[in-house]
N, C-alpha and C positions, 0 to 999 in steps of 0.2 A: 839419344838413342836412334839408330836406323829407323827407315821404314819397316823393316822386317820386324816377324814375330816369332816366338818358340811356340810350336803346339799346342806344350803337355804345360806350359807358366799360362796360356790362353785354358786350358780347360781349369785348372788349379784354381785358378781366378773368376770365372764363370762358375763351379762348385761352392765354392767360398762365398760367396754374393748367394747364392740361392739358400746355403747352410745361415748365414744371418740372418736372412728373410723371412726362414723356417724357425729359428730361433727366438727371433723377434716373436711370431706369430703364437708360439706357444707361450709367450712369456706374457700376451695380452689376458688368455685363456685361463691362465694362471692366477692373476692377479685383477682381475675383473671383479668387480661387486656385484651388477646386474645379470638376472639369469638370459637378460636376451643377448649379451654378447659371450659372459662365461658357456651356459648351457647351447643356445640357438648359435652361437658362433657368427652373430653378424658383427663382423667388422674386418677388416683389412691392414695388411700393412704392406709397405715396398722400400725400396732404394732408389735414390735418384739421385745423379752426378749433380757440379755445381753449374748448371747450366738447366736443371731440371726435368733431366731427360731420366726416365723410368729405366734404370738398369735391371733389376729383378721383384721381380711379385712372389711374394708365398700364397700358398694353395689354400689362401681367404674367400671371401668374394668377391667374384671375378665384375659383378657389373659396377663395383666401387672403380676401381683402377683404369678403368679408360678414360675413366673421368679428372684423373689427377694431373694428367697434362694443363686441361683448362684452370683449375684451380691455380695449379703450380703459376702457370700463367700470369693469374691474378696478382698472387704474390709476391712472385717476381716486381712486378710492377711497382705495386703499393711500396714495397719497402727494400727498392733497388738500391739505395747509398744508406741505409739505416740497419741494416740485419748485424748484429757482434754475435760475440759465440756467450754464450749462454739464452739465446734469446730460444722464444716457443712462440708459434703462431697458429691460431686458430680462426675456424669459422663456418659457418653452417647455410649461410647466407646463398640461397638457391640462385640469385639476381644480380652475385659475385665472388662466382666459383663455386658455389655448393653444390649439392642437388636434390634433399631436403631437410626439414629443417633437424630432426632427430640426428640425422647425421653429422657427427663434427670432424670435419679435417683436424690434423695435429698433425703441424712442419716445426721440424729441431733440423735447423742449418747447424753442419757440423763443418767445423775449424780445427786447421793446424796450422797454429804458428800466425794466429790471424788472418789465415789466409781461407777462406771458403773453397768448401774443397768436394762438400754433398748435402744430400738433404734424408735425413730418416723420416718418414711419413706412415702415422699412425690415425685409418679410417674407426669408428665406431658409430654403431646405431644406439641412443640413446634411450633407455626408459623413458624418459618425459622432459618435455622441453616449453613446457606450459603451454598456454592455450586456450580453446574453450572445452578441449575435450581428454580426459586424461591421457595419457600416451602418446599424443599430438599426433594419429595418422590419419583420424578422420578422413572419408572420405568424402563427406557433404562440406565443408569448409568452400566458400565461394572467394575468398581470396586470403593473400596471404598471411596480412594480419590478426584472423585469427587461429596460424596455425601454430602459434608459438616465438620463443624470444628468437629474435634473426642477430646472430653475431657477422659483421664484416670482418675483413681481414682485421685483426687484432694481435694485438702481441700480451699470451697471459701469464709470459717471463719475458723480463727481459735485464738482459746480462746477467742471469739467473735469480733474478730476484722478481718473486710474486705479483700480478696485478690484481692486488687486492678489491681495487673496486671493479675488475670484472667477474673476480670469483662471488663478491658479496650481488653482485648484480643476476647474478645465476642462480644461486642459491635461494634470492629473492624472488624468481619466476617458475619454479618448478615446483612440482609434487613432492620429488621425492629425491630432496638434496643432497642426504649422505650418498645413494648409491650414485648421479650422476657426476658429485664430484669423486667419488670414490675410481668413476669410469675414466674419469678423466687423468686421474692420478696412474692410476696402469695405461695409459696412452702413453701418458710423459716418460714413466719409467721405461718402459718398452723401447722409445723415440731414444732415451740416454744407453740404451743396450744397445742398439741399432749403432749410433754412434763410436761407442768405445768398441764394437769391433770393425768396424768400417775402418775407424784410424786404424786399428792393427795391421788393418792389409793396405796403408798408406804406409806405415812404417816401416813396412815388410818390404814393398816395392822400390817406395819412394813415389812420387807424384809426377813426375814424369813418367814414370814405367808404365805404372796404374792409370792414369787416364790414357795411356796409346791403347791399351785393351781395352779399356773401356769404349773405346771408338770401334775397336774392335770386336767387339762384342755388336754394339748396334748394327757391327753394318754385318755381318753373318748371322744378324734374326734378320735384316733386311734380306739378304741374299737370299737366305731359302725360302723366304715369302716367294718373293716372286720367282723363284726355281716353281715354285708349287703354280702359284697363278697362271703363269706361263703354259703349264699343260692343261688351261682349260681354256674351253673352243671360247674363240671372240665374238660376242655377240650382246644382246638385252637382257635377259631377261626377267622377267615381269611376275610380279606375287601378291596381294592382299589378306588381311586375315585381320579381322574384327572383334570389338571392344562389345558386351553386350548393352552398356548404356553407362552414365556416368552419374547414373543416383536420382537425377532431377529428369531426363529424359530416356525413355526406352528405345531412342533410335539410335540403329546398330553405328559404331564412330568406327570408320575405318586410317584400319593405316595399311599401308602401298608402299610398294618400293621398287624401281627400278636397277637393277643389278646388273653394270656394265663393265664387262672384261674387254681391257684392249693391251694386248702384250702381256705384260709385267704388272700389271696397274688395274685394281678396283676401285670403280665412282659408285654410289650408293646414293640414290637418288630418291625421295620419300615428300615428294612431290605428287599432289592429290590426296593426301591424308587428312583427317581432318582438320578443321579450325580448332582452336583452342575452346575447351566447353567451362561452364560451368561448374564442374564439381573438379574434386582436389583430384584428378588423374593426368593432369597436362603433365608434363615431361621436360626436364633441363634440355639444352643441345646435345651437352656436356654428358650426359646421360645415356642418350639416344646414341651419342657415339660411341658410347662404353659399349652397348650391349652389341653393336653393330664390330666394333671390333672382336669384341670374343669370341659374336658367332663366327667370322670368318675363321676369327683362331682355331674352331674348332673344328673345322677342314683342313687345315696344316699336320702335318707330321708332327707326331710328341718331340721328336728333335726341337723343333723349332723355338728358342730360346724364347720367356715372354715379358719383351722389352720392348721397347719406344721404336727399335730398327723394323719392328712388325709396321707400327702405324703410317712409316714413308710410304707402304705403299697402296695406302688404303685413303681414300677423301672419300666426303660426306657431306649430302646436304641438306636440307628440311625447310619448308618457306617459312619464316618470321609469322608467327601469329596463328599457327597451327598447333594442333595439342603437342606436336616431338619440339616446338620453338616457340615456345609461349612466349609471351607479352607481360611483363609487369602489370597491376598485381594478379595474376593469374593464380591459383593455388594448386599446388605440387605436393601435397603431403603423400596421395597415396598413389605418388609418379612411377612405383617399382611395379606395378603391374601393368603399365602403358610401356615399360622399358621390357617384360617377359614379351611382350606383342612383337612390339618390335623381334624380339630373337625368333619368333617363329613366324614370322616372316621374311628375315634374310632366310632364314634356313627354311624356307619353303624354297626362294628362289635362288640357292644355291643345291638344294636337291636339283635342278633342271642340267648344273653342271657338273657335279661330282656328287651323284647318288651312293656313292660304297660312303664318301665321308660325314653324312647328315646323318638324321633317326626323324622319323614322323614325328607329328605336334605330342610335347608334352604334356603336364595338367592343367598347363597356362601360369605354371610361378604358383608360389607358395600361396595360401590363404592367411590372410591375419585375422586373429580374430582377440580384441583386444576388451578385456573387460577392466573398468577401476571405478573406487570406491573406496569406504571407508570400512577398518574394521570395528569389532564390539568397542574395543578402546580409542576408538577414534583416529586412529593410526592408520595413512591413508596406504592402500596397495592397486596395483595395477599392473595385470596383465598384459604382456602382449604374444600372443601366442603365433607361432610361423609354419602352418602346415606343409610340409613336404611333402611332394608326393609321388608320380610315376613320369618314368619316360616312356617317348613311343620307340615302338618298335625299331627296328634297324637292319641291313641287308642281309645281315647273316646271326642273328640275334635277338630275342624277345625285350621287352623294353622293360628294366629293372620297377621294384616295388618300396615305396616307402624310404625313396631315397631323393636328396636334394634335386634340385632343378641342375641341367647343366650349367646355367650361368651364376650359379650361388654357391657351392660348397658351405652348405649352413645343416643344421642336425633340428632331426623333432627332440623339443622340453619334452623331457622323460614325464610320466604320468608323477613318480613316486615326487621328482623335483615338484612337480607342478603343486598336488595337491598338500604339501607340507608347507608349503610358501604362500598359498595364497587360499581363502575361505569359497572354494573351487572343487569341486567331487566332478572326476572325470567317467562317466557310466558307460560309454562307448569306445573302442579304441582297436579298429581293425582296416580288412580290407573288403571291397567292395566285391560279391559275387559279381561274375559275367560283366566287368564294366569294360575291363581292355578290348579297345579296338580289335575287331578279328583282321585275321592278314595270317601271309606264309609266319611272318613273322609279328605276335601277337602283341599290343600295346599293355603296357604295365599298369595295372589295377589301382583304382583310387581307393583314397584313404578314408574312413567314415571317425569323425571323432564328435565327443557331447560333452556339454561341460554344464552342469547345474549349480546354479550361487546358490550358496550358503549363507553371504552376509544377507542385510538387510536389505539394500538396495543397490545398484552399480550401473555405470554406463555402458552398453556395450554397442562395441565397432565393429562391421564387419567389411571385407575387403574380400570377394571373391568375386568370380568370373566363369564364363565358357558355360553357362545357363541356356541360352540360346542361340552359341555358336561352340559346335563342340570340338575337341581337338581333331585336326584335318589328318589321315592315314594318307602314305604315299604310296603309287605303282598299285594301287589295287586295294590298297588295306583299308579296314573302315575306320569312321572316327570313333574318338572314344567317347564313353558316357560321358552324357554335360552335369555339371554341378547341379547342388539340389541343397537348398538352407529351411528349415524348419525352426519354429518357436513353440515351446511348449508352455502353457501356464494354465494354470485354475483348468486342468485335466483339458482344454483346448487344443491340440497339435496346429498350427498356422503355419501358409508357405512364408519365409523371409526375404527379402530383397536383399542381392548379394552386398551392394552399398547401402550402408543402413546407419545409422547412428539413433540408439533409442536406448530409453529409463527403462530397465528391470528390477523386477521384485525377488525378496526369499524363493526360493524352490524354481523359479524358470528357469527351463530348459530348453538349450539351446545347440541346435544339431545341424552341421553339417558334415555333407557325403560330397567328394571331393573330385571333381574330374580324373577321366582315365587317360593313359595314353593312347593316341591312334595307331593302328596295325602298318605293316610293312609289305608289301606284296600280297596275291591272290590270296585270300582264304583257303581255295579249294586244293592249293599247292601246301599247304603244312601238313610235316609230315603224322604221321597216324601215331607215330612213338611219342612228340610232344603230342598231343590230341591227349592221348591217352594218359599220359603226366597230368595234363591239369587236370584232366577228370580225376584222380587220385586226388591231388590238392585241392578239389573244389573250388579253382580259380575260373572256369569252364561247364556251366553246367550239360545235363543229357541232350536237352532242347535244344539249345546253344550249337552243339558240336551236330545234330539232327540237320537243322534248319539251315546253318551259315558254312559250318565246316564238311557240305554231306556225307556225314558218318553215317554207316548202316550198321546198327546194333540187332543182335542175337540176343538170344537169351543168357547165355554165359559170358554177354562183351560184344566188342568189334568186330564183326564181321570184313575182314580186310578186303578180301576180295572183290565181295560185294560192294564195299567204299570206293575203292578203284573204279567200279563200273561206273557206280555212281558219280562220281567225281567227272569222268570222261564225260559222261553223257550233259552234265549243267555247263561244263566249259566246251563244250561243242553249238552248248542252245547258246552262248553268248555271244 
């Protein structure tokens, strides 16, 4: 075939890759046992040609998939002259290709005609992966041994037939067998969906057709990156944004980043961050680059197709032995909140160069909050619970409420789910008064939820953040409310440490209130019509809108006039 292409066979082909993807992704949703990837929706899937380049991502989460280059990588390697078609490879292994241990990769190289031709790649976050703690994401785990079974590259088919002694080896090391091989069986299934329609549009083209587009496809998400990068000004610049401690130590860990545009081309430089700490928050490369890629993604145009032709034009670095480049045996379990940091701070210092395409700091990533134990019957259950919560503000836009982080696309476990599944009475389950950042454009309200055991006794984990450093507001706006964790027992209310691993009894209660987003521009600049909305919805109270937004209230309302004067006169004394 020419070098030439048809347009409308180039868009048909780029549709069709995204329709599998999406297809794929609901067939996980579908077939899943556990409620953290059925209900919460953690897990991932993509397309990747036979060379292992990411043709298309479904609208899973997004900080899984930057990380499947490296992986891919991996197994590339391991099993360059060994892969047939029926085979499945998996692995979890933070230290070779992974990025923690909950998570398992699942690669089905797919074949026509013996000939390797793609790869279908199915991510999930696993209920339990053994350990010393149920749900393996502890945050106090000091390395990695005991954060659960590490699978290396593996093959747990091959030329479709079972490895029996990794399934029994798995089954051997977890809590909770039937659901995580149950999880693993909708990965595979999903991985053979992927497959049989991938061939279809090999059969359909033919292999020569199909991979010219496919080149072509990379290099038009590459072109419009740098279309995009290109119209921003060349220069440094420069962000930091802080971890509140890492469980064993309350000194604030920073991560930094230096953000350099030159032409066409983003270097991302995360040099000065901290050393690698203690407690289970250090961070894969592989990780670090996921999150660093989507933020950029997320100053691109929705055109912009999301494929491996994105990543040409983006490098990355992090010193070896720092929390974003840990060191063997370093412990990574609850590395997904060192990877939210990360996002808000490329996207602090990408606010310096394209402010219409960022939003102020989020809630800082979801909160886990992971309780297990046993029931009356002795029949073990475990929670892991993924608080969602608010974005900040944005240039022409309030920053939404109770809705995933941008870099996750995952859902809050419904209360009804929650407490039918597990010996869990959820007593709290709202939003935070007055917590959003004030600004022209105001940060979205955290979330406050409580969960009281029932059983006898349980473990519970907690994984929160932004305590003592709260979400940063951009152009003027403030930050949003910092977190705030509470323990209830024997009628006592106690403040909780956001990393915490500790033995609960019947009836403790256990409450957290959940970062807010930060605001968007001046306060004094929003308009009096929103002012007056959330006072209606009690997202804003009288005080609130008095003190920060100078509203001057009458007896029957707003006095607008008067607010106007008001207004002029505070932005005059500034």
């Amino acid at each position: 075939m020419s070098d030439s292409y048809d347009p409308i066979t180039f868009a048909v082909i780029k549709n069709a890759l995204d329709t599998i993807v999406d297809d794929m992704a609901y067939a996980v949703m579908r077939t899943a046992r556990s409620p953290i990837v059925r209900d919460v929706l953690d897990y991932s899937v993509t397309l990747c040609d036979r060379q292992g380049r990411i043709l298309s991502q479904a609208k899973t989460v997004a900080l899984h998939l930057g990380a499947v280059p490296d992986a891919m990588e991996v197994v590339r390697e391991r099993f360059a002259e060994s892969l047939s078609p029926g085979d499945v490879i998996v692995l979890n292994d933070p230290y070779a290709g992974g990025m923690h241990l909950p998570d398992i990769f699942m690669f089905k190289p797919v074949f026509r005609a013996d000939r390797l031709c793609g790869f279908a790649v199915v991510i999930a976050h696993h209920c339990d992966v053994g350990g010393r703690v149920p749900g393996s994401n502890a945050s106090d785990s000091t390395e990695i041994f005991q954060e659960g079974l590490r699978i290396p590259p593996t093959k747990l088919f091959d030329r479709g037939e079972p490895n029996e002694t990794l399934l029994s080896l798995i089954r051997a090391n977890v809590r909770l067998p039937d659901l995580v091989i149950g999880d693993l069986d909708a990965q595979h299934a999903t991985c053979m969906l992927g497959e049989r329609d991938l061939l279809r549009l090999f059969d359909r083209y033919g292999e020569a057709e199909l991979e010219l587009y496919f080149d072509r496809l990379m290099d038009y998400g590459e072109a419009l990156t740098r279309k995009a990068i290109a119209s921003w000004p060349d220069g440094v610049y420069h962000f930091a944004d802080y971890i509140d401690g890492d469980g064993f130590s309350p000194d604030p860990i920073a991560i930094k980043c230096a953000l350099a545009v030159k032409g066409d081309h983003v270097h991302v430089d995360f040099a000065g961050s901290s050393p690698q700490v203690r407690g289970a928050i250090n961070s894969t490369f592989s990780f670090v680059k996921s999150a660093t890629y989507l933020t950029i993604r997320c100053a691109l145009d929705r055109e912009v197709p999301n494929n491996a032709g994105v990543y040409r034009c983006i490098s990355i670095s992090a010193p070896e032995g720092s929390i974003l480049n840990p060191r063997m045996p370093a412990p990574v379990a609850a590395r997904a909140l060192t990877g939210y940091r990360v996002v808000d701070t490329v996207m602090g210092a990408l606010a310096q160069v394209a402010p219409q395409k960022v939003m102020a700091a989020g809630e800082g990533g979801n909160t886990v909050v992971a309780i297990g134990g046993y029931n009356a019957d002795r029949t073990p259950f475990i929670l892991v619970d993924m608080i969602n919560g608010a974005w900040g503000g944005r240039h022409d836009q309030d920053g939404i409420e109770g809705v995933t982080n941008p870099s996750q696309n995952m859902s809050n476990l419904p209360v009804e789910t929650l407490e039918a599944r597990y010996p869990i009475r959820v007593e709290t389950y709202g939003f935070r008064d007055d917590s959003g950042g004030a600004g022209e454009f105001r940060g979205g309200l955290g979330l406050v939820r409580s969960y009281r055991l029932l059983a006898e006794r349980a473990v519970l984990q907690l994984r929160a953040d932004r305590t003592g450093h709260q979400p940063y507001g951009l152009f003027g706006g403030g930050p949003g409310a910092p977190s705030r964790n509470f323990i209830k027992k024997d009628g006592k209310v106690s403040p909780l440490s956001g990393k915490v691993t500790l033995d609960i009894g019947a009836g403790t209660l256990v409450l957290h209130e959940q970062a807010a987003g930060g605001g968007y521009g001046d306060p004094l600049k929003r308009s009096i019509d929103r002012i007056r909305k959330d006072l209606d919805d009690g997202k804003v109270s009288r005080d609130s809108a008095e003190q920060t937004y100078g509203v001057v209230f009458r007896d029957d309302g707003i006095d607008e006039a008067e607010t106007v004067r008001n207004r002029e006169r505070l932005l005059a004394s500034k």
